[in-house]
C-alpha positions in Angstrom: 4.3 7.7 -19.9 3.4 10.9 -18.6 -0.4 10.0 -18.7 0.9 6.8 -16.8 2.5 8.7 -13.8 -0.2 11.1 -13.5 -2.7 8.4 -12.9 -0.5 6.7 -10.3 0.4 9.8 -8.2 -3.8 10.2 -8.1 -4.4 6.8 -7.7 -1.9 6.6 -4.6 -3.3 9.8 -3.0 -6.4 8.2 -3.0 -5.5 5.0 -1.3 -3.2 7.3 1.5 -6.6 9.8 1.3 -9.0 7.3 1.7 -7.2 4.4 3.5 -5.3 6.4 6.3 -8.4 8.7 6.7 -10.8 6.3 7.1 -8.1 5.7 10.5 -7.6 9.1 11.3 -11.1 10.7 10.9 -13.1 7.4 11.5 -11.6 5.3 13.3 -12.9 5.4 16.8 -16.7 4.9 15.0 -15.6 2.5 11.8 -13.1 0.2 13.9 -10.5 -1.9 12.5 -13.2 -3.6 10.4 -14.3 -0.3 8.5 -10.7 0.9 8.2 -9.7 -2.2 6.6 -12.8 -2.1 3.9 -11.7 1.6 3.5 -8.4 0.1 2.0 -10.0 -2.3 -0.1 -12.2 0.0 -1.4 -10.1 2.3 -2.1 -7.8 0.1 -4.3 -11.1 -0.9 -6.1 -12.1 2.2 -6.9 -8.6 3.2 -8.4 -7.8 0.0 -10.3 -11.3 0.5 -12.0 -11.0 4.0 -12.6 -7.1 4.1 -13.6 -6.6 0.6 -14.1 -6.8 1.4 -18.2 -4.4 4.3 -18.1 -1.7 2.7 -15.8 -2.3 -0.7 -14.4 -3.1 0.9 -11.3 -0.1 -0.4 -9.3 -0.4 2.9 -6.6 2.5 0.8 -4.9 6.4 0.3 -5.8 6.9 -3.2 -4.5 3.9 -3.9 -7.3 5.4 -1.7 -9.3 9.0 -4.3 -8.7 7.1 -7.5 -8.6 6.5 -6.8 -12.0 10.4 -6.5 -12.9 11.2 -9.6 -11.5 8.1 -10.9 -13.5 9.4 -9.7 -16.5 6.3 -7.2 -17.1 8.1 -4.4 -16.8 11.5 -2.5 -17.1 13.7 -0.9 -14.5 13.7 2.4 -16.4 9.5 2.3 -15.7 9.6 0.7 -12.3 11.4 3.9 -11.3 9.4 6.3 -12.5 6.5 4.1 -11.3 7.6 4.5 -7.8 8.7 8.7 -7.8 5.2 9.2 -9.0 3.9 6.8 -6.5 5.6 8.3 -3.6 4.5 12.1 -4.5 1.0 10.7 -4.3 1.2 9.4 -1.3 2.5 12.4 -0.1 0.1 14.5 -1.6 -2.7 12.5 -0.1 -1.0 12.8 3.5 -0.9 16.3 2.9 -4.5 16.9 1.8 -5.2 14.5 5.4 -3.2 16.6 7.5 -5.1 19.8 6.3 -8.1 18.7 6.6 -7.4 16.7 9.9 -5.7 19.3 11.5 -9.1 21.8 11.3 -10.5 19.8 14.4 -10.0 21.4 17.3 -7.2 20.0 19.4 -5.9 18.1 17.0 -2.2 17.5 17.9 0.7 15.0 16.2 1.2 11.7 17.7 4.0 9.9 17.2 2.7 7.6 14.2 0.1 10.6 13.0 -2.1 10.3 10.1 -2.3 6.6 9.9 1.8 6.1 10.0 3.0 2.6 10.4 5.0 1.2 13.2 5.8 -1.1 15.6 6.9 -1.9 19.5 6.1 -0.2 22.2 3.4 2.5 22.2 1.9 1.2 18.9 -1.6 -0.3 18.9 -0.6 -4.1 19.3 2.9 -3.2 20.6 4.7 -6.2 18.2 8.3 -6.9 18.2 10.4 -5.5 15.0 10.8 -9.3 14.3 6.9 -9.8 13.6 6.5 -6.4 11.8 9.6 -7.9 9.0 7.5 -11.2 9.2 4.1 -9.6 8.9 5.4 -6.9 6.1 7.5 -9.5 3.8 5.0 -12.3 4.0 1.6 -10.4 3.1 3.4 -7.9 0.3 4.5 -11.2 -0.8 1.4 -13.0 -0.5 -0.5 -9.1 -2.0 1.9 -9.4 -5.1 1.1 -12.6 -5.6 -2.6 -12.0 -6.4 -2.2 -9.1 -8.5 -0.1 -10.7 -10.6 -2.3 -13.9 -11.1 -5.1 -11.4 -11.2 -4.1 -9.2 -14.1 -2.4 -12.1 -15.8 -3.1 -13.8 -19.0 -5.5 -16.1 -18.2 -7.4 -14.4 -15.1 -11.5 -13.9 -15.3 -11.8 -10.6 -17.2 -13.0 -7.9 -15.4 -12.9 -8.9 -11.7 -9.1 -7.7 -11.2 -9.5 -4.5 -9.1 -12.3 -7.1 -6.9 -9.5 -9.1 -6.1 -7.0 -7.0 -5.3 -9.2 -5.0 -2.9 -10.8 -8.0 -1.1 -7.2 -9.0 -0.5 -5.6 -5.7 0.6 -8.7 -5.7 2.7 -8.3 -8.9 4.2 -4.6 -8.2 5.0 -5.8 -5.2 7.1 -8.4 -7.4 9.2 -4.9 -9.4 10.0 -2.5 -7.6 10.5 -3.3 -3.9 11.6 -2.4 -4.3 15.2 0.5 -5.7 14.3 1.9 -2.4 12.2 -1.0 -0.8 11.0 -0.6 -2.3 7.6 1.6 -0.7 4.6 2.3 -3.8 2.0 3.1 -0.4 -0.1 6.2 2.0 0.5 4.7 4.6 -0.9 1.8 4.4 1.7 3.9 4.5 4.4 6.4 7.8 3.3 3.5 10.0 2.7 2.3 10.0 6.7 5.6 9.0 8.1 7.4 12.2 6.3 4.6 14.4 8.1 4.7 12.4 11.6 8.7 11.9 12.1 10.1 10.6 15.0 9.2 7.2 15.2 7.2 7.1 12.5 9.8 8.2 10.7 12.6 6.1 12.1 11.5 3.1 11.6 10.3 4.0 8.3 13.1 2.0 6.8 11.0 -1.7 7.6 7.8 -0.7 5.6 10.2 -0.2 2.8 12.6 -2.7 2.7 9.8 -5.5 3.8 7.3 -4.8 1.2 10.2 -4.2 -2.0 11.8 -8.0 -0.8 8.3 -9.7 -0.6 7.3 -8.1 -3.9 10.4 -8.5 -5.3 9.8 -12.8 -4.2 6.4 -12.9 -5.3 7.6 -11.4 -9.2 10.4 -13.8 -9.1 8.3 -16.8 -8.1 5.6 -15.9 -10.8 8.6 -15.3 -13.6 9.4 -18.8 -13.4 5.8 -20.2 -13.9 5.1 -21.3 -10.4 2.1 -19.1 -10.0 1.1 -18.5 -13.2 -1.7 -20.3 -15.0 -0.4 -20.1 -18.2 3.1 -21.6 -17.7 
């Protein structure tokens, strides 16, 4: 287990490293395009690199999509997501140092790649869309990691998968609230940000664990799953 959570805290700093920076230190030459392969890449590279040692989930609403799937305990789930979120907030930290060595660099409200919604933020959507947007894609995101990994998926082509849809989600729905499908994702920036980014932290986590949570559910009962 230990080897387990070590590989998730790294694998989720480098989805908050290279996902959020691609935002924060790209963004105005990469555009929503390049920030959204930067997430999908980044999920490839750490499903092939610590897909063997851990599953790779670098996400807790993964991490509970596989409860209700019956792949995986409570007792792990939990220590799944501590290590996920200490990632994530490791990577944040690692962005704001090396963000914050740019002259004139100051904290917005939703700094380092934060999520949010309504007024002020990118496509300015209502708290009803960002529930919508957050439940329906982690759903829809859960959903293909769990056919993808399952027993009867093509071998090998997993962590493709799973980026090209994490990446896809991002060409959606990043105006809408930047995109977090992942708890974990969103603490690490929000916990340096605060204020809003902070307040209304509470929908990129409760969003994401209920459409994760479906999507496990849904798949436990054979609906999804190829081999049922």
């Amino acid at each position: 287990m230990p080897k387990k959570l070590i590989a998730e805290a790294l694998g989720t700093a480098i989805l908050v490293l290279f996902g959020c920076g691609s935002a924060v230190l790209a963004g105005a030459d990469i555009g929503l395009t390049g920030i959204s392969l930067a997430f999908g890449l980044a999920i490839v590279a750490a499903a092939y690199g610590l897909g063997a040692i851990s599953g790779a989930h670098l996400n807790p609403a993964v991490s509970l999509g596989m409860v209700t799937a019956g792949r995986m305990t409570v007792g792990e789930f939990v220590s799944y997501a501590v290590a996920q979120v200490i990632g994530a907030i490791l990577g944040a930290g690692i962005l704001y140092l090396i963000a914050s060595g740019k002259p004139g660099f100051t904290m917005g409200a939703w700094a380092l790649g934060s999520n949010g919604f309504g007024p002020g933020y990118l496509g300015e959507y209502a708290l009803g869309a960002a529930l919508v947007f957050e439940f329906v894609a982690t759903f829809l995101f859960v959903t293909v990691i769990l056919g993808a990994t399952g027993p009867k998926a093509a071998a090998g082509f997993a962590g493709l998968a799973i980026g090209l849809t994490l990446a896809a989600i991002h060409l959606v729905g990043i105006n809408v609230t930047g995109v977090s499908v992942n708890p974990a994702r969103s603490i690490g920036p929000a916990l340096f940000a605060g204020g809003e980014a902070l307040s209304q932290l509470w929908v990129f986590i409760v969003a994401p664990l209920a459409g994760g949570a479906l999507a496990g559910m849904i798949y436990g009962m054979g609906l999804t799953r190829a081999d049922a």
